[in-house]
C-alpha positions as CSV (number, residue, x, y, z in Angstrom):
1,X,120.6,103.7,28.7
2,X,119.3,107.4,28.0
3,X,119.4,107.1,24.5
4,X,117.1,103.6,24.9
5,X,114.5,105.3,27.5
6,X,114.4,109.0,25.0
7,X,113.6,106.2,21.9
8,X,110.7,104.3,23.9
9,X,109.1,107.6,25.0
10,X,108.6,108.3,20.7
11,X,107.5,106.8,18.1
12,X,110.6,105.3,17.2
13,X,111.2,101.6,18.0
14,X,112.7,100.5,14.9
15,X,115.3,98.0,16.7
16,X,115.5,99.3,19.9
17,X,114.3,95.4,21.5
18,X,117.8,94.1,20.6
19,X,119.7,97.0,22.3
20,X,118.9,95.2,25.8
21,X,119.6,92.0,24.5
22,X,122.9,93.3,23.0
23,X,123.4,94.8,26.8
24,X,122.6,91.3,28.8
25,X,125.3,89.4,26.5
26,X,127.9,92.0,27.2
27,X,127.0,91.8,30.6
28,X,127.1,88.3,31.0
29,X,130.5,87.7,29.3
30,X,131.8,89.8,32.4
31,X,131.8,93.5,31.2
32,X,130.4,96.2,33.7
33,X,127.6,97.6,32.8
34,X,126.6,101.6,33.9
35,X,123.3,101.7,36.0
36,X,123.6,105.3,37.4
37,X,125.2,107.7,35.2
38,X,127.6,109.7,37.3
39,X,127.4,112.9,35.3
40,X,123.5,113.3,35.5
41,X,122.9,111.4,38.5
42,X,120.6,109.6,36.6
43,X,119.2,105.5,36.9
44,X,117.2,105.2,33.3
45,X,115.3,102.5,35.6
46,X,113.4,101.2,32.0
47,X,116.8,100.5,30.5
48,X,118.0,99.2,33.7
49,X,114.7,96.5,33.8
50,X,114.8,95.8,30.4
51,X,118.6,94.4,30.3
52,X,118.1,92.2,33.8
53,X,114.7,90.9,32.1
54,X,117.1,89.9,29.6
55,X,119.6,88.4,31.8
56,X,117.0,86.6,33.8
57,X,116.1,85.6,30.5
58,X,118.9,83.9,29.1
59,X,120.3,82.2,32.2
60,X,117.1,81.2,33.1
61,X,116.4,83.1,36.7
62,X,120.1,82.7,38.0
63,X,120.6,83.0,41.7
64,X,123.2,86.3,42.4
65,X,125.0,87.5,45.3
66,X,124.9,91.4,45.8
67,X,127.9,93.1,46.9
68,X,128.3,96.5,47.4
69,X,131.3,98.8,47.7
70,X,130.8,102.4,49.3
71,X,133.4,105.0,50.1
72,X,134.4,108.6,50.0
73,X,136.8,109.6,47.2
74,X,140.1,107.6,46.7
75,X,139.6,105.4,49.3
76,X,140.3,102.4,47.4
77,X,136.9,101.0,46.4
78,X,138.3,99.8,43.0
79,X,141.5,98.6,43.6
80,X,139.5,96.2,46.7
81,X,137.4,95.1,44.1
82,X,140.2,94.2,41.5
83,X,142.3,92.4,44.1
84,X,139.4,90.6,45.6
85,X,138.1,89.3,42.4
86,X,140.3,90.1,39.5
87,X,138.3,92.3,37.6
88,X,140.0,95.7,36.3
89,X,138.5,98.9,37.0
90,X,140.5,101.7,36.0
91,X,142.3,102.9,38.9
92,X,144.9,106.1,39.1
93,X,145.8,108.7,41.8
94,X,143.1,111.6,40.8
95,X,141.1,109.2,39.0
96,X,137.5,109.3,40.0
97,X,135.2,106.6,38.9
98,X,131.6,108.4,38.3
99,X,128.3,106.7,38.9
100,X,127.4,103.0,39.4
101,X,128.2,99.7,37.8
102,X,127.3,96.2,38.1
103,X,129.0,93.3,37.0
104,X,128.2,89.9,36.6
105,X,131.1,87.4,37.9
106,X,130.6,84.1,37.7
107,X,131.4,81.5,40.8
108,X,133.3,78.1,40.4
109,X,130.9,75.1,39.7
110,X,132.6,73.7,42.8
111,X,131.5,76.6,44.9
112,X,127.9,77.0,43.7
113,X,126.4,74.5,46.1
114,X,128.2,75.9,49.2
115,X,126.9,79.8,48.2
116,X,123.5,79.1,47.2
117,X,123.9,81.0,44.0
118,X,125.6,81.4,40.3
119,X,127.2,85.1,40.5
């Protein structure tokens, strides 16, 4: 996401349109992508735009639940998350997982109708 924001601020943009496009397939196939990075405390907000323009673009304005897991160190946000949906964050006693993530994961066709949305 740096990288991409540092290359639209020059003159170089040889290419750089298909790096979000690269980022909303990965996303979309159910890896995590990083939105804060947790060294620099840092949200490169264009990147961030620029691959959920993408998404929006390629599932054609999807509806998308919003959860949110907060906690103070080794409390167990990741292992809830990977028992509650089946996903697989790294987890490890002393194992810190820095900065934020979002990942798309999509619900049953049955269920759609009942939750109002797609992820």
């Amino acid at each position: 996401g740096q990288m991409y924001e540092a290359a639209t601020c020059t003159d170089i943009k040889e290419n750089q349109e298909y790096f979000p496009n690269i980022a909303a397939k990965l996303l979309i196939e159910g890896h995590p992508l990083e939105l804060m990075d947790g060294d620099a405390a840092h949200v490169p907000m264009t990147w961030v735009k620029a691959v959920m323009n993408e998404v929006i673009r390629m599932l054609h304005d999807p509806k998308v639940f919003v959860l949110s897991i907060l906690g103070v160190q080794s409390s167990g946000k990741s292992t809830l998350l990977n028992t509650m949906f089946g996903i697989q964050f790294k987890v490890s006693a002393g194992r810190c997982t820095r900065g934020a993530f979002v990942q798309l994961l999509p619900i049953e066709q049955s269920l759609r109708e009942k939750f109002k949305c797609d992820y």
